[in-house]
CHARMM internal coordinates of N, CA and C (Angstrom, degrees):
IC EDIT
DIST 1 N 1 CA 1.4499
DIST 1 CA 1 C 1.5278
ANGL 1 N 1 CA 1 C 109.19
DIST 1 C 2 N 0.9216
ANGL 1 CA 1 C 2 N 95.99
DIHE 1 N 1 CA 1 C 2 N 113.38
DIST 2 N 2 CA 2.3469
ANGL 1 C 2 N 2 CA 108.47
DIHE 1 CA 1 C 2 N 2 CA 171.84
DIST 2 CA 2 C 1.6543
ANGL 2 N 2 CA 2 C 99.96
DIHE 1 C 2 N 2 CA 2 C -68.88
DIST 2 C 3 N 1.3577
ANGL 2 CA 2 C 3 N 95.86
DIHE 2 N 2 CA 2 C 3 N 128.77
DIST 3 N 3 CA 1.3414
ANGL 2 C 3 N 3 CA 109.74
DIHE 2 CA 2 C 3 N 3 CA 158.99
DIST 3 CA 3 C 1.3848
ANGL 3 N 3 CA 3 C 129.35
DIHE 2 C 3 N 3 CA 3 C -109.34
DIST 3 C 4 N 1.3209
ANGL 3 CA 3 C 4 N 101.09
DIHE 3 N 3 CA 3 C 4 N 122.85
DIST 4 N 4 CA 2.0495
ANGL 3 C 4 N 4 CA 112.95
DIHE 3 CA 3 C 4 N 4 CA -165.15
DIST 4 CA 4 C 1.7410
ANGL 4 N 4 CA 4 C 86.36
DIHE 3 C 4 N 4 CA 4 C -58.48
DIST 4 C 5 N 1.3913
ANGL 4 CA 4 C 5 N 88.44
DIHE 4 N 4 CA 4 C 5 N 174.01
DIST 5 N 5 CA 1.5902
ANGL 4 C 5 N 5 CA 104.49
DIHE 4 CA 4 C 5 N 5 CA -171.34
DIST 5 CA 5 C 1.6393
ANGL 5 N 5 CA 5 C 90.72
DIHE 4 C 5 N 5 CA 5 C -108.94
DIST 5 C 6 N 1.4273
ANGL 5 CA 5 C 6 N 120.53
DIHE 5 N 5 CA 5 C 6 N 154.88
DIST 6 N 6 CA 1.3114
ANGL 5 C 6 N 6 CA 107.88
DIHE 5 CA 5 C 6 N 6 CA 178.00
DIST 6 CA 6 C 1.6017
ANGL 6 N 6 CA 6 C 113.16
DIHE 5 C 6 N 6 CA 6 C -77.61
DIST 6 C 7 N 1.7183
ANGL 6 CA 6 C 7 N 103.96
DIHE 6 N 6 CA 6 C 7 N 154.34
DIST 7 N 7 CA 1.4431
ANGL 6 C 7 N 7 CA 90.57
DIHE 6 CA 6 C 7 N 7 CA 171.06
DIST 7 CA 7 C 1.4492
ANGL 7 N 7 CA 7 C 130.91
DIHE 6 C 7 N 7 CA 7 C -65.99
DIST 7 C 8 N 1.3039
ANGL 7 CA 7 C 8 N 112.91
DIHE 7 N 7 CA 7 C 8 N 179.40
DIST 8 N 8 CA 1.5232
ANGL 7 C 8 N 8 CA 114.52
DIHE 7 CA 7 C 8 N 8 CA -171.01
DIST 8 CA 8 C 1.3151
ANGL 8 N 8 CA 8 C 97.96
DIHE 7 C 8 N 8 CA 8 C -94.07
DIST 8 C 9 N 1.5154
ANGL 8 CA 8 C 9 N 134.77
DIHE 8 N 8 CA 8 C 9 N 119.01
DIST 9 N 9 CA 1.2602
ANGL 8 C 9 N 9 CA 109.69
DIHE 8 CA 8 C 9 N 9 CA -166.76
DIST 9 CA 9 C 1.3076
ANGL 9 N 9 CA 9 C 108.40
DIHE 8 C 9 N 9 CA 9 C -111.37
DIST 9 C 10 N 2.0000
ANGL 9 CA 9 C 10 N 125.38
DIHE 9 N 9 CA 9 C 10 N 168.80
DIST 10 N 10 CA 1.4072
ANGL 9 C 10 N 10 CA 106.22
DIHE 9 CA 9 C 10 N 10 CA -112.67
DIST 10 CA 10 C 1.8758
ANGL 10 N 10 CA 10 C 95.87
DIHE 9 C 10 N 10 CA 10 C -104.31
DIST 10 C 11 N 0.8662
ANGL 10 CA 10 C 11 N 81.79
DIHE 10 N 10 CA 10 C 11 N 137.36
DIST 11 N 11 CA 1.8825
ANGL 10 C 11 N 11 CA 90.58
DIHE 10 CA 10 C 11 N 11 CA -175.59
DIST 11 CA 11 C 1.2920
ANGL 11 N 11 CA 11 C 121.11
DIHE 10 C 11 N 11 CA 11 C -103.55
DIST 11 C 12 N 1.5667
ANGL 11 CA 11 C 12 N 122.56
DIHE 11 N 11 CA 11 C 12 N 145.37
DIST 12 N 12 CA 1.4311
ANGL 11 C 12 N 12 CA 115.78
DIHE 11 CA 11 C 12 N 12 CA 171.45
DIST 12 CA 12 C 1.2396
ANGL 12 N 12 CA 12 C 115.35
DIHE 11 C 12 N 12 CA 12 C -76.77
DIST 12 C 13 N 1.6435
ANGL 12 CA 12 C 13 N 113.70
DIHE 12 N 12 CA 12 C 13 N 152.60
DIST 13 N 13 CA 1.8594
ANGL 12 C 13 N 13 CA 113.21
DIHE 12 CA 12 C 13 N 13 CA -167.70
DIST 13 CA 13 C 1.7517
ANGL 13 N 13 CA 13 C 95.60
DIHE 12 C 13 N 13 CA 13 C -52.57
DIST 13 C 14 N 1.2975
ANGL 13 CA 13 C 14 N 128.18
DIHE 13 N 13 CA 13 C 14 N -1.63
DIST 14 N 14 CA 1.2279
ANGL 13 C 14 N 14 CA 118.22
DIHE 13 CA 13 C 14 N 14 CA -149.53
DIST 14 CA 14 C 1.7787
ANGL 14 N 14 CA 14 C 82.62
DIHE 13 C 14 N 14 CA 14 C -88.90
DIST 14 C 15 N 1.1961
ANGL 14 CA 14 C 15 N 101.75
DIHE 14 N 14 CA 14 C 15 N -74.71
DIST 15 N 15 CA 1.9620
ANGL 14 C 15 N 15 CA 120.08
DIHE 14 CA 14 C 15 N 15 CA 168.44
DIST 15 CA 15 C 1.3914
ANGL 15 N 15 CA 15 C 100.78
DIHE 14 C 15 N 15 CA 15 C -26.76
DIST 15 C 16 N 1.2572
ANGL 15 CA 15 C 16 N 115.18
DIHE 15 N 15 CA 15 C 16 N -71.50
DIST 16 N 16 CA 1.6700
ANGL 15 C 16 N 16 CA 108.96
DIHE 15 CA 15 C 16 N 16 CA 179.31
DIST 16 CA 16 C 1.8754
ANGL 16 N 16 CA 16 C 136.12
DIHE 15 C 16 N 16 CA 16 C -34.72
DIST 16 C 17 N 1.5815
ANGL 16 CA 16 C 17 N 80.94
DIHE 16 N 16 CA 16 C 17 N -46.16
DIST 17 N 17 CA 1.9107
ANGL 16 C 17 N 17 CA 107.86
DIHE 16 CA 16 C 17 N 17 CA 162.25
DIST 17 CA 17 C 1.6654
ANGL 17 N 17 CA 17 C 103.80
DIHE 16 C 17 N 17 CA 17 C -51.24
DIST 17 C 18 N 1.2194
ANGL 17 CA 17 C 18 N 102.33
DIHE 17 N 17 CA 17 C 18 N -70.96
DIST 18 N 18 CA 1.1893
ANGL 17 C 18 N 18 CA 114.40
DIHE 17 CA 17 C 18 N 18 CA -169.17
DIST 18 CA 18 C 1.8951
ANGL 18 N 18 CA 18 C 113.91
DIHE 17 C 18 N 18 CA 18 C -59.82
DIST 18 C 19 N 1.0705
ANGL 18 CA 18 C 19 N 120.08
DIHE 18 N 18 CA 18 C 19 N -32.67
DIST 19 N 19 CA 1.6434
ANGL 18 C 19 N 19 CA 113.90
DIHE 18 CA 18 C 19 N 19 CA 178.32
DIST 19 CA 19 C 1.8890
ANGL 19 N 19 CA 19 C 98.60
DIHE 18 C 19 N 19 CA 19 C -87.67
DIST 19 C 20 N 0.9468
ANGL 19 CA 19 C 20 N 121.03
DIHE 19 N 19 CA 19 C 20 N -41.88
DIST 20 N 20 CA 1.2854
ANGL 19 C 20 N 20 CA 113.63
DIHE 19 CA 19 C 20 N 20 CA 154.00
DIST 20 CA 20 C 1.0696
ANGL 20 N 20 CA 20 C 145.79
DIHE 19 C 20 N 20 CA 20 C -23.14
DIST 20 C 21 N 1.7927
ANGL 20 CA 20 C 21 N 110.53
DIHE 20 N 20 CA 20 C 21 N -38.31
DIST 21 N 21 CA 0.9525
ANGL 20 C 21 N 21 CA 128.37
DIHE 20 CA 20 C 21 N 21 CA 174.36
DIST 21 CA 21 C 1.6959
ANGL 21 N 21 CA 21 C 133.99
DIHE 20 C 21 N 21 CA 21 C -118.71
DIST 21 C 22 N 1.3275
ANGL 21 CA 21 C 22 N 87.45
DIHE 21 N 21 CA 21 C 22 N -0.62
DIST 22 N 22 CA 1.3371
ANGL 21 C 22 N 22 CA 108.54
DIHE 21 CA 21 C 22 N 22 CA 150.75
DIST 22 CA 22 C 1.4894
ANGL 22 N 22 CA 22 C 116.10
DIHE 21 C 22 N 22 CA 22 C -93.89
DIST 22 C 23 N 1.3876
ANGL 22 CA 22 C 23 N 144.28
DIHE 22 N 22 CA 22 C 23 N -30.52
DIST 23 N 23 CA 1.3226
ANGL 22 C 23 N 23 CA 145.10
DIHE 22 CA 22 C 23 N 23 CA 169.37
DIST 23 CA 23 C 1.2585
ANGL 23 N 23 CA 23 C 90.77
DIHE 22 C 23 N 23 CA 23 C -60.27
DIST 23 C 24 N 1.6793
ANGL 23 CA 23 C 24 N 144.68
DIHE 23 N 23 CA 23 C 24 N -79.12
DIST 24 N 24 CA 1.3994
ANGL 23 C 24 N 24 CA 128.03
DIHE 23 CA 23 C 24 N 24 CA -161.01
DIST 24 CA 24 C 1.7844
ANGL 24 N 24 CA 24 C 108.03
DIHE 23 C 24 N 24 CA 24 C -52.98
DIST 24 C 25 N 1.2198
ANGL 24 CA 24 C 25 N 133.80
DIHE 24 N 24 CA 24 C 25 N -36.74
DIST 25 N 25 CA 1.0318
ANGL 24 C 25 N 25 CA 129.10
DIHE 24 CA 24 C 25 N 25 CA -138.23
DIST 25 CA 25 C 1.7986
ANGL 25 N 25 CA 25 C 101.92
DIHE 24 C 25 N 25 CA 25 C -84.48
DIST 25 C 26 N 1.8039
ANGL 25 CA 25 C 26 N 105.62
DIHE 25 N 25 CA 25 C 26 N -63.45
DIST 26 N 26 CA 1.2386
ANGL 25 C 26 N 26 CA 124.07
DIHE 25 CA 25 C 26 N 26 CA -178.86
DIST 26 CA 26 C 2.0948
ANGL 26 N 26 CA 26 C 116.42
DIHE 25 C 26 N 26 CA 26 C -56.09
DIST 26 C 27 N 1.4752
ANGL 26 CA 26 C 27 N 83.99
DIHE 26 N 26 CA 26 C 27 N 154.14
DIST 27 N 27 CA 1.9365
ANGL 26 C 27 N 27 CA 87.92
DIHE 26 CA 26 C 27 N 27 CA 179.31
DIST 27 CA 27 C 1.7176
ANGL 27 N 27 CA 27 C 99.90
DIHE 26 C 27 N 27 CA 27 C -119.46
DIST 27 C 28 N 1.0965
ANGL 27 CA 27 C 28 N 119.32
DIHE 27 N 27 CA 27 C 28 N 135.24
DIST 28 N 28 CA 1.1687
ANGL 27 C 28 N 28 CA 146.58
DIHE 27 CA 27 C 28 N 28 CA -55.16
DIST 28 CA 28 C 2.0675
ANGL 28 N 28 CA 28 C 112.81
DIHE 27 C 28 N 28 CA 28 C -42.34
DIST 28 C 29 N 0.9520
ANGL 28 CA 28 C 29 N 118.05
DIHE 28 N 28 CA 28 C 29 N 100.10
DIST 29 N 29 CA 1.5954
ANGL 28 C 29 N 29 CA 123.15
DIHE 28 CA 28 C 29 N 29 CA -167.12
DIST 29 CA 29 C 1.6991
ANGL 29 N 29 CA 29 C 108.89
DIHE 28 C 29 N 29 CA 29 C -50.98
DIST 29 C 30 N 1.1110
ANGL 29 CA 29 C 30 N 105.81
DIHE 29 N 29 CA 29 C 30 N -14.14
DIST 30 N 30 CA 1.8243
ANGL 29 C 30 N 30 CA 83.79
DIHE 29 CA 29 C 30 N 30 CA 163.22
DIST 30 CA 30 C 1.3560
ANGL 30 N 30 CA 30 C 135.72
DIHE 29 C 30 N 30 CA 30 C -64.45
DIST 30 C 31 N 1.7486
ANGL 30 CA 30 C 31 N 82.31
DIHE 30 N 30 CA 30 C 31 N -61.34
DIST 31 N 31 CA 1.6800
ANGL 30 C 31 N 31 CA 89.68
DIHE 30 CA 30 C 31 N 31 CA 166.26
DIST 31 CA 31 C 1.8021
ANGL 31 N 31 CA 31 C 128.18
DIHE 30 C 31 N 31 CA 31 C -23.45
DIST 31 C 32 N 1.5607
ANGL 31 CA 31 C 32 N 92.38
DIHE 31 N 31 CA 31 C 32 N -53.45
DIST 32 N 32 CA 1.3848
ANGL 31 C 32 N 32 CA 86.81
DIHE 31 CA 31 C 32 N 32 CA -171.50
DIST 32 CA 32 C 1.3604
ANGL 32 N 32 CA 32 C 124.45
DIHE 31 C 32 N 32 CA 32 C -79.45
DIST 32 C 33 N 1.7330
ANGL 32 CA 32 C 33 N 113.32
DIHE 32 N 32 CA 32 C 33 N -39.57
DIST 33 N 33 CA 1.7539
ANGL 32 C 33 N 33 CA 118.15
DIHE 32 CA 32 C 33 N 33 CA 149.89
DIST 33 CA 33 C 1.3762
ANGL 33 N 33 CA 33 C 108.01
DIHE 32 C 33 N 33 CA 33 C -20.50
DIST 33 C 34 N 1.0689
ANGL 33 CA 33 C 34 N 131.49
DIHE 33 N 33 CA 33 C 34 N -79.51
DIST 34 N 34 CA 1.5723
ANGL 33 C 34 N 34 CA 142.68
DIHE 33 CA 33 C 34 N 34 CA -177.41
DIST 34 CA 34 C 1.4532
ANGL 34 N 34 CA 34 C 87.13
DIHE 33 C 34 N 34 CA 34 C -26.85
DIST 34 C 35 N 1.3925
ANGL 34 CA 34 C 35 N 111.72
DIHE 34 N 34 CA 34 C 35 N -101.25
DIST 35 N 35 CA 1.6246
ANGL 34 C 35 N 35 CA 117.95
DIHE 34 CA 34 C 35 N 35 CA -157.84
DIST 35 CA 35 C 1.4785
ANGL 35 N 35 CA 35 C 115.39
DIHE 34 C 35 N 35 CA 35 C -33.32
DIST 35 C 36 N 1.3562
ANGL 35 CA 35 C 36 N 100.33
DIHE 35 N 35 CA 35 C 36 N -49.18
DIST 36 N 36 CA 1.5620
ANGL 35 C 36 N 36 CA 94.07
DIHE 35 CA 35 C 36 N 36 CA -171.63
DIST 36 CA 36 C 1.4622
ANGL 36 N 36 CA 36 C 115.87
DIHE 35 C 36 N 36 CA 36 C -116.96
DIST 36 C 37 N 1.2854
ANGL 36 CA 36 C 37 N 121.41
DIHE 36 N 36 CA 36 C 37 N 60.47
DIST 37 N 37 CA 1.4290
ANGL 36 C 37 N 37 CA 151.35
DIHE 36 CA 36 C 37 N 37 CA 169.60
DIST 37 CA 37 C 1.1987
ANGL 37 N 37 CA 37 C 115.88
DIHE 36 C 37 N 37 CA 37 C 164.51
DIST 37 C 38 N 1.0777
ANGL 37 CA 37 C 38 N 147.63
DIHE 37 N 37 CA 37 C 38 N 11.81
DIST 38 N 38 CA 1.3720
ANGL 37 C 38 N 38 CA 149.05
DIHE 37 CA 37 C 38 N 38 CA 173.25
DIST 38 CA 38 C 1.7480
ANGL 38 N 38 CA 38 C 113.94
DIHE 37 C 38 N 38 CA 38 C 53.14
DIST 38 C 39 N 0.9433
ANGL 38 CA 38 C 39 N 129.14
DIHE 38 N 38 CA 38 C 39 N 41.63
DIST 39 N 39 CA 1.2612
ANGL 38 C 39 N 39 CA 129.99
DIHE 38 CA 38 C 39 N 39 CA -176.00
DIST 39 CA 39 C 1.4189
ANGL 39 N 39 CA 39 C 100.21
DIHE 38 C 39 N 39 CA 39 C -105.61
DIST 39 C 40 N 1.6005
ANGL 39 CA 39 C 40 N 114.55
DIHE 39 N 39 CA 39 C 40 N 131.33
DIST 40 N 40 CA 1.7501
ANGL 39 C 40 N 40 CA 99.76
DIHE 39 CA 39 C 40 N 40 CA 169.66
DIST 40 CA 40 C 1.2221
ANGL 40 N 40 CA 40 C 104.58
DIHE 39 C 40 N 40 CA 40 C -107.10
DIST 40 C 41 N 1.4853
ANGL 40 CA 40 C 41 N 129.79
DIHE 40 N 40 CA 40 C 41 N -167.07
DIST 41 N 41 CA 1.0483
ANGL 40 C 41 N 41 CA 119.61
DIHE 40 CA 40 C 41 N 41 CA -151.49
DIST 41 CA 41 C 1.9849
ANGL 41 N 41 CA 41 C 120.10
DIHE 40 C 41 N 41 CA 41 C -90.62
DIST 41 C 42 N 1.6968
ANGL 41 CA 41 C 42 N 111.13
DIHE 41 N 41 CA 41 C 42 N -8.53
DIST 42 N 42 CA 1.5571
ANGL 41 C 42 N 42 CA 83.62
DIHE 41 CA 41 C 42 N 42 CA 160.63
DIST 42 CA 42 C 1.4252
ANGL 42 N 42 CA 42 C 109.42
DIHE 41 C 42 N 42 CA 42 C -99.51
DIST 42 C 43 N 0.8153
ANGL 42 CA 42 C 43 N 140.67
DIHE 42 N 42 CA 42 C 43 N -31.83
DIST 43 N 43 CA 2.1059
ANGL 42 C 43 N 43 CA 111.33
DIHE 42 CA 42 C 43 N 43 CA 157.25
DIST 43 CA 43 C 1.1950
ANGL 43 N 43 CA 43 C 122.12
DIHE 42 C 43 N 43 CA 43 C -49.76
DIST 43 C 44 N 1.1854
ANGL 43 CA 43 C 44 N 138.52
DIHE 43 N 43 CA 43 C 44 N -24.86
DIST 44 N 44 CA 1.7920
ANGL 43 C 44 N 44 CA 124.58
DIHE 43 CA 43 C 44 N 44 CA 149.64
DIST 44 CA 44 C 1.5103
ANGL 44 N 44 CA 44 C 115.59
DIHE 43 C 44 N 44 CA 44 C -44.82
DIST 44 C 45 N 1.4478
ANGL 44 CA 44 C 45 N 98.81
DIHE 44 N 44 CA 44 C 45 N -47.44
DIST 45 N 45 CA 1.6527
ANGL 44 C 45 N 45 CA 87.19
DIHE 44 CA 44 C 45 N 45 CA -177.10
DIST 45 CA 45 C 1.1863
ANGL 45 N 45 CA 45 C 124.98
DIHE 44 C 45 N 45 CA 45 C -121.89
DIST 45 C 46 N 1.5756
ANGL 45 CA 45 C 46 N 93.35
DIHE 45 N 45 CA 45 C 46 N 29.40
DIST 46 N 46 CA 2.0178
ANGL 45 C 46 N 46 CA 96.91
DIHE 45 CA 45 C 46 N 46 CA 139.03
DIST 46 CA 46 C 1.3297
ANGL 46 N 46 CA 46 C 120.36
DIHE 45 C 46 N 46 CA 46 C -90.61
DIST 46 C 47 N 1.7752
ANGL 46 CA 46 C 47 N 106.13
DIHE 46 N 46 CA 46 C 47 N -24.34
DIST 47 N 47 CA 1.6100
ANGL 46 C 47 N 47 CA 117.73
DIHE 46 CA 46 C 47 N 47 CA -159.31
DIST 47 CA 47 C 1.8285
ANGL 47 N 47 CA 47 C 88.16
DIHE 46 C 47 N 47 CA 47 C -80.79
DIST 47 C 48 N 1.4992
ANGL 47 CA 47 C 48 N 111.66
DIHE 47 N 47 CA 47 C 48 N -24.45
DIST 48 N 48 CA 1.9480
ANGL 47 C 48 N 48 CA 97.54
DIHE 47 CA 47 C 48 N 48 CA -165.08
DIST 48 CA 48 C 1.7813
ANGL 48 N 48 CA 48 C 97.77
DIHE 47 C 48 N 48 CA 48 C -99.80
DIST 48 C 49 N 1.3737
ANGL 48 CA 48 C 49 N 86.11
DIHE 48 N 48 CA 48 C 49 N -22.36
DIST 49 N 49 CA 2.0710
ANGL 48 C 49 N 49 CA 77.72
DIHE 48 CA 48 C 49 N 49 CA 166.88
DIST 49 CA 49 C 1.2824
ANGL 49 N 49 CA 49 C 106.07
DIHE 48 C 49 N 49 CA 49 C -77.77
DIST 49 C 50 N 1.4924
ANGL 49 CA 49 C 50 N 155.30
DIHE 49 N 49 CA 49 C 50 N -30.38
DIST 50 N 50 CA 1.3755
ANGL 49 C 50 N 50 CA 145.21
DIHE 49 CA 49 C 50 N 50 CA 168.99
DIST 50 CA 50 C 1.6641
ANGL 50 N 50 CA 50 C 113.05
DIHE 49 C 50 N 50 CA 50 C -60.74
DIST 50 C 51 N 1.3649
ANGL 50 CA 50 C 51 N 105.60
DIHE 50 N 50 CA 50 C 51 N -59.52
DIST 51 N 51 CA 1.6053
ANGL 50 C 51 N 51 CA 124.98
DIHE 50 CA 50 C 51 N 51 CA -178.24
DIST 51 CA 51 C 1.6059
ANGL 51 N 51 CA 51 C 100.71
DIHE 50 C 51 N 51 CA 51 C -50.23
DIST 51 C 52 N 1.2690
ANGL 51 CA 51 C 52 N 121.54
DIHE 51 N 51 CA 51 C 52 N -44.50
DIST 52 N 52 CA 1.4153
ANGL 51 C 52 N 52 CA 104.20
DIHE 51 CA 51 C 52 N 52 CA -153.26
DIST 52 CA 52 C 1.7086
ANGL 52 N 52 CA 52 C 99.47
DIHE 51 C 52 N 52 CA 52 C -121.27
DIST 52 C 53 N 1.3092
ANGL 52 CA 52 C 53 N 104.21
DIHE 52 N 52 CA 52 C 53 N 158.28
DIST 53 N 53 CA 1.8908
ANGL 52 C 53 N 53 CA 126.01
DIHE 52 CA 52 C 53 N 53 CA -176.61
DIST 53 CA 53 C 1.7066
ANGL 53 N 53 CA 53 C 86.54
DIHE 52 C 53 N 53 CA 53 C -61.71
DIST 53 C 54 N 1.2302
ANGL 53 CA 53 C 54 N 108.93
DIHE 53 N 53 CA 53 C 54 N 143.13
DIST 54 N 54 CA 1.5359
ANGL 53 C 54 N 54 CA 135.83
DIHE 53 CA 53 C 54 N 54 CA 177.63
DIST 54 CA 54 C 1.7383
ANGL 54 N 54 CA 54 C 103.69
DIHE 53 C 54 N 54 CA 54 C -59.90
DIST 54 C 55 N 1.2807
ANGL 54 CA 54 C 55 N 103.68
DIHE 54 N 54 CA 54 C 55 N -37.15
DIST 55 N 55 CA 1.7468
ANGL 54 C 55 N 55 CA 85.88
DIHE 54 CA 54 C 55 N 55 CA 163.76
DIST 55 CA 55 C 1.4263
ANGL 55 N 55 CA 55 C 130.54
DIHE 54 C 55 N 55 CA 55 C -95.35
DIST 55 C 56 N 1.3598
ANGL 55 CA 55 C 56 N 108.28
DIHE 55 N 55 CA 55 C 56 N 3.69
DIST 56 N 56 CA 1.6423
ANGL 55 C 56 N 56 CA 115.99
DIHE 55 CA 55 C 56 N 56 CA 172.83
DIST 56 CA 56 C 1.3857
ANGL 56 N 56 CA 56 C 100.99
DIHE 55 C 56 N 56 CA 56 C -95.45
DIST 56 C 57 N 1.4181
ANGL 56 CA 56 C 57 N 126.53
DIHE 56 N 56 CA 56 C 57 N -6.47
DIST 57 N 57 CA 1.8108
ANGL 56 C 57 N 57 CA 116.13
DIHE 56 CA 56 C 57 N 57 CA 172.51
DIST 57 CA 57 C 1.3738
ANGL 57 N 57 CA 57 C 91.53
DIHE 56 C 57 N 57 CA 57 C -92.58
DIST 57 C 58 N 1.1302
ANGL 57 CA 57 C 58 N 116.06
DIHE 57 N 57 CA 57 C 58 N -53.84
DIST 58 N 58 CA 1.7338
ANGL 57 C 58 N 58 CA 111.84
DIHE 57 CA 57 C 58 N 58 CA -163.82
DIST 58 CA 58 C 1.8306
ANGL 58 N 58 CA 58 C 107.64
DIHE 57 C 58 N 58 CA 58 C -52.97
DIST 58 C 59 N 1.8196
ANGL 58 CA 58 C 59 N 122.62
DIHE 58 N 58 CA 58 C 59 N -40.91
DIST 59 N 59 CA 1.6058
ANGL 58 C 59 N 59 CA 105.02
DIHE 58 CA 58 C 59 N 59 CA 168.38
DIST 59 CA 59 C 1.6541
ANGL 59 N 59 CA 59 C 92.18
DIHE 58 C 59 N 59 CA 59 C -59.99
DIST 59 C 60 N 1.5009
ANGL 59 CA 59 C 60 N 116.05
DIHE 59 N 59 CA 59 C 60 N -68.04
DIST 60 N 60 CA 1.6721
ANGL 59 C 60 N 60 CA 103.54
DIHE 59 CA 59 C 60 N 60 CA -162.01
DIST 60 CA 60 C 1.5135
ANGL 60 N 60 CA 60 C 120.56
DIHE 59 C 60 N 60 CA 60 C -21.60
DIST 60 C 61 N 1.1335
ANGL 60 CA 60 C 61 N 105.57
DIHE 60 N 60 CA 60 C 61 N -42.93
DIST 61 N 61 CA 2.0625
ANGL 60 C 61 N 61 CA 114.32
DIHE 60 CA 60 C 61 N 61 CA -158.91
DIST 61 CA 61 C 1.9583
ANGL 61 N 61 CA 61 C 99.33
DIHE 60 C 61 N 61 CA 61 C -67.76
DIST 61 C 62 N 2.0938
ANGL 61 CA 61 C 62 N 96.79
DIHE 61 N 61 CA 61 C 62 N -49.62
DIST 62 N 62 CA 1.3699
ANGL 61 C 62 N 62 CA 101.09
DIHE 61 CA 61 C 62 N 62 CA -179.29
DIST 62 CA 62 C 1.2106
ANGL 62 N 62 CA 62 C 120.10
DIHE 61 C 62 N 62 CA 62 C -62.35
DIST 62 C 63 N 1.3673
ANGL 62 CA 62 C 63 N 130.25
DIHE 62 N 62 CA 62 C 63 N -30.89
DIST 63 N 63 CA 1.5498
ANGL 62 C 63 N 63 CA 151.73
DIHE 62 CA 62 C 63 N 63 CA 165.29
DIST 63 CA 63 C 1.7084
ANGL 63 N 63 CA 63 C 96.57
DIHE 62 C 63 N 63 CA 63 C -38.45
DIST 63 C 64 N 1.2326
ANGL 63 CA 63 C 64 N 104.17
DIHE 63 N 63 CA 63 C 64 N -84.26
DIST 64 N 64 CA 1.6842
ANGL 63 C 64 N 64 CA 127.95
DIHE 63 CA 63 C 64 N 64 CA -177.63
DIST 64 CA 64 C 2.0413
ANGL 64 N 64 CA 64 C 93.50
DIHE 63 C 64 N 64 CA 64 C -39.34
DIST 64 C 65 N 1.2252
ANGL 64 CA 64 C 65 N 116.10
DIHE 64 N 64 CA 64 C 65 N -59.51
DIST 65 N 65 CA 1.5067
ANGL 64 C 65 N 65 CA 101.58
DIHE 64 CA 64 C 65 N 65 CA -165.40
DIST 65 CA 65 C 1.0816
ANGL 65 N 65 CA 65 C 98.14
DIHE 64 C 65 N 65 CA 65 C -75.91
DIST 65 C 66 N 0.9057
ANGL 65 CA 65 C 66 N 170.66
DIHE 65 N 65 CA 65 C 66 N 115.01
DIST 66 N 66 CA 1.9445
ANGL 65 C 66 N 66 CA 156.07
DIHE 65 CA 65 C 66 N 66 CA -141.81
DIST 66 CA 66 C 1.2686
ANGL 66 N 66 CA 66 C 86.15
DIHE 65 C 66 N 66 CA 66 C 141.50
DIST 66 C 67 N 1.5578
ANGL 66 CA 66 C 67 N 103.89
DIHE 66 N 66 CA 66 C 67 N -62.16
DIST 67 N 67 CA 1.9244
ANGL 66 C 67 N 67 CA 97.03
DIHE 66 CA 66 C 67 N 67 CA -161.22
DIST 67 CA 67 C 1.0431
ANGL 67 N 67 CA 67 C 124.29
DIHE 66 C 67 N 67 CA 67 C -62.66
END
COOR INIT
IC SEED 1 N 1 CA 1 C
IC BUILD
């Protein structure tokens, strides 16, 4: 049995700004998404693959595997 990923649930561009910018900022950036928006990590990265240009996820993702 496949399990769906939860949805991304729906945020103002304001929230969006803001987890955005806590995912680039923080080391390891889940952790902190979690705490301070509750997002775990596959709705972060559906919400930063929608939110962001295809080459600002692709550094993000390499950034993230880095750590």
């Amino acid at each position: 049995m496949r399990r769906m990923a939860k949805p991304v649930p729906r945020l103002t561009p304001a929230q969006i700004e803001r987890v955005i910018a806590t995912a680039w900022n923080d080391r390891p950036p889940f952790n902190a998404v979690l705490m301070e928006h509750g997002l775990t990590e596959g709705p972060l990265v559906q919400l930063l693959k929608r939110a962001l240009t295809p080459n600002a996820f692709k550094v993000w993702t390499a950034r993230t595997r880095a750590r």
